[in-house]
N, C-alpha and C positions, 0 to 999 in steps of 0.2 A: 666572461671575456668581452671584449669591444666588440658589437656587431658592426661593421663595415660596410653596408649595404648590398649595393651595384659593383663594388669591386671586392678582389680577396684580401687579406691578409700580407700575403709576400708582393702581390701589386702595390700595396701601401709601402713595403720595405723597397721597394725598388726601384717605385716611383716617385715616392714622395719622401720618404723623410732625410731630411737634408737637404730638401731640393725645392718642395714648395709647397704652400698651404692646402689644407683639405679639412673642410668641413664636416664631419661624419652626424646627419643626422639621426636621433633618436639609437647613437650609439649603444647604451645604456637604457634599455628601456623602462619605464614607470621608477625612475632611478629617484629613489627621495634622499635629501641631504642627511647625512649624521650630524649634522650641526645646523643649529637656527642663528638667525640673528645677533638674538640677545647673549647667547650662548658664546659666540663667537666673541661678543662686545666685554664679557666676563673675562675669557679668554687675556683681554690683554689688558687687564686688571693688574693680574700677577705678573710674576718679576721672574718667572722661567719665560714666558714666551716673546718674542721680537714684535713687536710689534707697529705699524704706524699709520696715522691720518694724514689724507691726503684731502685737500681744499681748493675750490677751482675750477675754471672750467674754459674750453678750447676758444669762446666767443672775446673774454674777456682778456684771458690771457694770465690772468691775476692767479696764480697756484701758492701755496702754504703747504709745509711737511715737519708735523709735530711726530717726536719719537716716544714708547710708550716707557714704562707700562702708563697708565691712564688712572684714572678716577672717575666716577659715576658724573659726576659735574663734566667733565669730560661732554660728555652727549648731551645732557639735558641742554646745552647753551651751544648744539648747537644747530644750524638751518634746517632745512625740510627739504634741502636738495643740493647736489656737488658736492658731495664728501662723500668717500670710500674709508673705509679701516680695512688693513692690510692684516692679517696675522702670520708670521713664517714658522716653519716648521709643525705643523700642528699633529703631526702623523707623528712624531715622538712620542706626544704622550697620551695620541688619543688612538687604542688601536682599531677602534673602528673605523676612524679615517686611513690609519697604516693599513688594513686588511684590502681598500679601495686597488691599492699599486696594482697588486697581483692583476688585475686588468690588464698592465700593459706590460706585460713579463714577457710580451714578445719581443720590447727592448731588453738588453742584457740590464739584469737589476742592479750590476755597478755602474753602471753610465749614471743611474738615478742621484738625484740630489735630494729635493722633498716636498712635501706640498704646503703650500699657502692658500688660502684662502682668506677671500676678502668680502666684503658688504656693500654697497652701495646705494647711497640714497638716490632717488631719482636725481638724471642727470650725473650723477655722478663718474667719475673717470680720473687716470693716473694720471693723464695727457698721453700724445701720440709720441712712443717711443719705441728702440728697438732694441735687443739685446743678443747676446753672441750663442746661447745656449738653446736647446729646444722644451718645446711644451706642448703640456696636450690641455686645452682648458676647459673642463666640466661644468659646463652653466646644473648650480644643485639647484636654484627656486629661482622664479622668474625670469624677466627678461632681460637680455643685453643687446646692443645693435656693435658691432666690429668691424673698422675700416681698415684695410692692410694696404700698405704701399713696399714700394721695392726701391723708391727714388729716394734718393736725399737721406741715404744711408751711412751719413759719417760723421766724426766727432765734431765738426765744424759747425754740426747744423742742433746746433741744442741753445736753447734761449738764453742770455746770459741772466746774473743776478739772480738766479734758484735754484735751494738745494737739491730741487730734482732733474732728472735728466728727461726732459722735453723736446722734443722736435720743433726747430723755426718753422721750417717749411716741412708740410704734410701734404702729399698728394693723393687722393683716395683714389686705388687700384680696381678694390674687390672692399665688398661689403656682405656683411650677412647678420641674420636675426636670429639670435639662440635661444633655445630654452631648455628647463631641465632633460637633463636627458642626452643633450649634445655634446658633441664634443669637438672642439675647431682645435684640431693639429698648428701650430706654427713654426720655423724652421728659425734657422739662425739669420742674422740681419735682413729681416722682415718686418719693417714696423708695423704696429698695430694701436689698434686704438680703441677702446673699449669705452662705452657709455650705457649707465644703467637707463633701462625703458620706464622702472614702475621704483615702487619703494620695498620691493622684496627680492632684488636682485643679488645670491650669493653665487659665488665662484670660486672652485677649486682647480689650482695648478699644480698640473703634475712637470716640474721642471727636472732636464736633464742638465749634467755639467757641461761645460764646456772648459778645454784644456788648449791654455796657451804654451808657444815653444816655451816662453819664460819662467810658465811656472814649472811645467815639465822636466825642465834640462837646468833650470835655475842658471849657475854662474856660465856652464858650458852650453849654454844656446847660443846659437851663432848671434852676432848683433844684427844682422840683414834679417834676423829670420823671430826675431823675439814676437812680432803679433801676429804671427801665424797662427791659424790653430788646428788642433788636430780634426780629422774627417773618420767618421766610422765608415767601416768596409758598410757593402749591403747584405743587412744579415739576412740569414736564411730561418727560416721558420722554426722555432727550436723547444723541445720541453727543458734545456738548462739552462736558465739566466742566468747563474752563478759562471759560465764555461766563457773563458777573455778567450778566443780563439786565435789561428794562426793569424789570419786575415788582417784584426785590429791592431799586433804586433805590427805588421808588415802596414799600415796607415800608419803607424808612429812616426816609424821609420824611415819615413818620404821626409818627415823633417826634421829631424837628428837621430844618431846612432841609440839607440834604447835596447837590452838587452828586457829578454822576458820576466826573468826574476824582477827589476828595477819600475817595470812598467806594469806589473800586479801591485808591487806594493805602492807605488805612486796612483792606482784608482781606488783601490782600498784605503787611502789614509784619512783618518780622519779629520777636518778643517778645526780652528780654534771653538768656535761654534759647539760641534760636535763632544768634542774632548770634556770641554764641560759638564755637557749633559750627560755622556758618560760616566762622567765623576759620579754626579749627581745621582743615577742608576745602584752606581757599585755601592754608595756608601745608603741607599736604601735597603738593599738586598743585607747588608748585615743581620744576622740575626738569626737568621733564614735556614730552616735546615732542608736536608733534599728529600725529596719524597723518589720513592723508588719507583710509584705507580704512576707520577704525576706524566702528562706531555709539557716538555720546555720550548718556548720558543726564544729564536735569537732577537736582542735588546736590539729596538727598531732606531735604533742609531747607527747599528753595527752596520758593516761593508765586508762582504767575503764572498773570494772568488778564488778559484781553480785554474793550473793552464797543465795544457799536457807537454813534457819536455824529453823529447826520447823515447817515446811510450811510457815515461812516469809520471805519475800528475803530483803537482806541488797545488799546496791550501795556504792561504792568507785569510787572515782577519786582520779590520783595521791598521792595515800598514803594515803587520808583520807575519813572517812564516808559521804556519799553526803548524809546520812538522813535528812540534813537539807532544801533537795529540794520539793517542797511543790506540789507534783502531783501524780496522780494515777500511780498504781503499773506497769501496762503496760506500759504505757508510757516510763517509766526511762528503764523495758526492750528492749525496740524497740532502745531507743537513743542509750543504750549502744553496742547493736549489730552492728546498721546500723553508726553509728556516726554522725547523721543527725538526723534533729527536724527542724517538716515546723512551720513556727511563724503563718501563716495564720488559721492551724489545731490543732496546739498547744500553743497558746499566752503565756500560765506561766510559761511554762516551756524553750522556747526559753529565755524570759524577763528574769529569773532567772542566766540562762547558761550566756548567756550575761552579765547581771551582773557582774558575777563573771569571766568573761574574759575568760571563756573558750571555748569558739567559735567563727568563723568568718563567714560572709555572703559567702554563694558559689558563 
C-alpha cells in the first residue's frame, strides 16, 4: 500500500483528494517499473492498445499528436528530445501492471478507470493542461519536474489550431521533482505540467472517472445542470472497494434524482473502449475448460460493485445485476472486493464466473 509519510491515510481522504495536490514522496518505496521503455514502445505496435506520440514543447509552442498503433520507423526518425509516447489502458493486458491498483484500494475500485503510461525523451511533455478526473501519478524510472497551477482553468484557455488540448496561459503555482518511487496525487481542474529531466523518464497514471450530470442522467439532466460533475463524499478508510456506499448515492443526488440500483449500474458500465476488449477476452477463453483446483481471477476490464438496500446487498458487474449468481451473500462480497474466487473453496461460484466468461485462471 501507499506509504504517506508525515500524514495518515484518512488525512489524505479528507484533506486532499478532491481538494488539492500532494506530493507523496518515495510513496512506494525501491518501486521498479514492470515496464521498460522499449517495452512500452512495443507496446504500441499492436493494434489492441491506444496509443499516441506527442511532439513539442512549452518554449516553442509548436506541438504534433500522431495516433498509433506505430511502426519501428516510428522512433528511429525520430529527435533525441520532446516526444512522449503515451500508451492507455496497459493494466488490461498486462497483469503485472493491473496487480499495481491495489495500492490504492483505499479509493473505491469502481471510481477507477486505468492506467496509462508513458515515456519521455528528455524534455519531453504533453504541454500544460487540465482535466476533470483525478490521478495519482507514479514516476516508474527517472526524472520528471511538475508545474501545477489553479489559474486559467477553462475551455477558453487552450491554444487554437491543435489537436491537443494545451493551455494559453500557464501560471506555475507549485512545482516539484519526482522520482521513482513518488507519487504526485492531482485533483480535478488542476493543471499540470510534466517535463522529462533525463531520457529514462517513464510514468504511470492511475486515473479515476469523472462523471458528468449529462452523461449520468443522459436526456433527463437538467439543461442548467449538464457540466456539473459529480463530487465523491470523504471516504473513510475501508477494507471494501467494491462497497458504493450510502454517502456517494446521497453526492449524486445533490444533482439529480438517481436511485441506487440506476447509479451502480451506471459506475459499473463498461465504456465502448472496454466492451471491446471484453469481447476480445470472451472469445479467447473459448476452449477453456474449468479447473476445479485452479484460483480465478475477475477479467481486468470488469467493473463490480455492491450496495446495501434494506439490509439486502444487490451485485453488479459491468452494468448489470449479477443476482442471477446462485451463492451466498459473503461469498459474492469477498469476490467483489478481492477479484479472486478459489474453485477448490468455492466450486459454484468460480463454475458460474467461468461460465459467464468473466474470469481467467491466475
Amino acid at each position: 500500500m501507499i506509504h504517506f509519510g508525515a500524514i495518515s491515510q484518512q488525512e489524505f481522504l479528507t484533506n486532499y483528494w478532491q481538494k488539492k495536490p500532494l506530493l507523496i514522496k518515495q510513496a512506494l518505496p525501491d518501486f521498479i517499473s514492470p515496464i521498460t521503455a522499449d517495452e512500452l514502445a512495443g507496446l504500441s505496435l499492436e493494434n489492441e492498445f491506444e496509443s499516441r506520440l506527442v511532439q513539442g514543447n512549452i518554449t516553442t509552442q509548436q506541438w504534433s499528436l500522431n495516433s498509433g498503433p506505430f511502426t519501428e520507423n516510428t522512433f528511429t526518425s525520430l529527435s533525441e528530445k520532446d516526444w512522449t509516447l503515451l500508451v492507455q489502458g496497459v493494466d488490461r493486458f498486462m497483469p503485472e501492471v493491473g496487480s499495481l491498483i491495489s495500492h490504492f484500494d483505499f479509493i473505491p475500485r469502481w471510481r477507477f478507470d486505468d492506467v496509462m503510461i508513458s515515456y519521455a525523451a528528455k524534455g519531453g511533455s504533453v504541454g500544460p493542461h487540465f482535466d476533470y478526473y483525478d490521478v495519482f501519478l507514479l514516476q516508474g524510472s527517472g526524472k520528471r519536474r511538475w508545474d501545477l497551477s489553479t489559474k486559467h482553468c477553462n475551455i477558453n484557455n487552450y491554444l487554437k489550431n491543435t489537436a491537443l488540448r494545451i493551455m494559453q496561459k500557464f501560471e506555475v503555482e507549485q512545482s516539484f521533482e519526482v522520482e521513482a518511487g513518488d507519487v504526485l496525487y492531482i485533483p480535478p481542474k488542476v493543471a499540470h505540467h510534466g517535463v522529462s529531466l533525463d531520457d529514462d523518464c517513464t510514468t504511470l497514471s492511475f486515473g479515476y472517472r469523472s462523471y458528468s450530470c449529462k452523461e449520468m442522467f443522459d436526456e433527463s439532466c437538467p439543461t442548467d445542470k449538464q457540466n456539473i460533475y459529480y463530487q465523491d463524499p470523504v471516504w473513510n478508510d475501508s477494507a471494501a472497494p467494491a462497497l458504493i456506499p450510502n454517502s456517494a448515492l446521497k453526492m449524486a443526488n445533490k444533482i439529480a434524482h438517481i436511485d441506487a440500483i440506476s447509479f451502480a449500474k451506471f459506475v459499473t458500465k463498461l465504456d465502448t473502449l472496454d466492451q471491446q476488449i471484453f469481447q476480445q477476452l470472451e472469445y479467447q477463453q473459448y476452449g477453456f475448460e474449468f479447473n476445479p483446483k485452479a484460483i480465478y481471477q475477475l477479467h481486468s476490464v470488469c467493473k463490480v460493485a455492491y450496495i446495501k438496500i434494506n439490509n439486502k446487498m444487490h451485485f453488479f458487474i459491468n452494468g448489470s445485476s449479477a443476482s442471477t449468481l446462485d451463492t451466498d451473500e459473503q461469498s459474492l462480497i469477498n469476490f467483489c472486493n478481492q477479484r479472486l474466487v478459489n474453485a477448490a473453496t468455492n466450486p459454484s461460484l468460480s463454475q458460474q464466473l467461468f461460465n459467464l466468461n468473466l474470469v481467467q485462471e491466475v
